[in-house]
N, C-alpha and C positions, 0 to 999 in steps of 0.2 A: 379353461372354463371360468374365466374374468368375465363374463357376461351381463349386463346388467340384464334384468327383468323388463318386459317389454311392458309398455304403459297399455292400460285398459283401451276400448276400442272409443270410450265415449269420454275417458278423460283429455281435457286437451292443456296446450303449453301457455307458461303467462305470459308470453309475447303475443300469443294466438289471441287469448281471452284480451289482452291490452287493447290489442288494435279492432275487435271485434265491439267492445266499448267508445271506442272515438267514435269507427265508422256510425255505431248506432245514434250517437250524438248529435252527429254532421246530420245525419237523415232523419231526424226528428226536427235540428233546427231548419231543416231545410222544406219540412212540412209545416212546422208552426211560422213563417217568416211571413209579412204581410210584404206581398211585391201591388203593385199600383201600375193601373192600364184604362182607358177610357174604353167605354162598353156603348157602343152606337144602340139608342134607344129609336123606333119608329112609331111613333106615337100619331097616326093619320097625317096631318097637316103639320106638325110641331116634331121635328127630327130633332135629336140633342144627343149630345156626347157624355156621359155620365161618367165623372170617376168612382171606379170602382178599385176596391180592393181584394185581392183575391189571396186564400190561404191554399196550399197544396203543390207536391210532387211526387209522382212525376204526375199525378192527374188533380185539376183542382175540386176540390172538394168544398170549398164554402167560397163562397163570392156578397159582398154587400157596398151597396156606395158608401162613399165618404161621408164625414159629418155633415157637410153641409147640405148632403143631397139626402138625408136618410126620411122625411117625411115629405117630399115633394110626391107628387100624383102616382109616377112609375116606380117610387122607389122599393114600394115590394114586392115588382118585380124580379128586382136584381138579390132580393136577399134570400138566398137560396143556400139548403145543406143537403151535401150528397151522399147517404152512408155506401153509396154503391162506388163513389170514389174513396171513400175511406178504406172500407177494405180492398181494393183493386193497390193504394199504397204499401197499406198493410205488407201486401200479399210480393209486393217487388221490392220493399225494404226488407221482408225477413229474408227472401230469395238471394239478397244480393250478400248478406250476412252470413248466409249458410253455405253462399259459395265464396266469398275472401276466406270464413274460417276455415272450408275443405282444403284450399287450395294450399294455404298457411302451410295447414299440417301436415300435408303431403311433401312438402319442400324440408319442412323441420324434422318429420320421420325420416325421410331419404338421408337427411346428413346425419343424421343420430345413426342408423345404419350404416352409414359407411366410415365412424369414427371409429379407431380401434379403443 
């Protein structure tokens, strides 16, 4: 009867909680990072290539052009904010969270069970 006490259903292990921290890290900077793409504007007769900047993944969520373009004729066109990508982010970063932590623990309980 050396048994230890089994750990509660909702506490989890600091290896679990460590990497559940980077992962959340990685997927913030990977939401807040400005990536750069040219955004084809058709403006009747006068076609243009505009760089824009765009913030978001997996879905973008804000998009504006560059300095240079940001008070020309089209430019607020491009300067747009999504909260329906924001939370659609949200919603597959905490997913993806909830599943490395499951997964984690499921591997970490399995060998804690079969340690004598």
């Amino acid at each position: 009867m050396n048994r230890k006490p089994r750990r509660a259903w909702f506490q989890i292990h600091l290896s679990t909680a460590i990497a559940m921290m980077l992962l959340s890290s990685g997927l913030l900077w990977a939401n807040v990072r400005t990536s750069a793409f040219h955004q084809m504007y058709e403006h009747g007769e006068n076609d243009a290539h505009v760089p824009t900047m765009a913030r978001g993944w997996p879905m973008v969520f804000e998009m504006e052009p560059e300095e240079a373009y940001k008070y020309h004729a089209f430019a607020a066109r491009f300067n747009q904010f999504e909260w329906r990508n924001v939370l659609i982010n949200f919603g597959v970063c905490l997913g993806v969270i909830v599943v490395v932590g499951t997964i984690m623990e499921f591997h970490l309980r399995r060998r804690e069970a079969r340690t004598p």
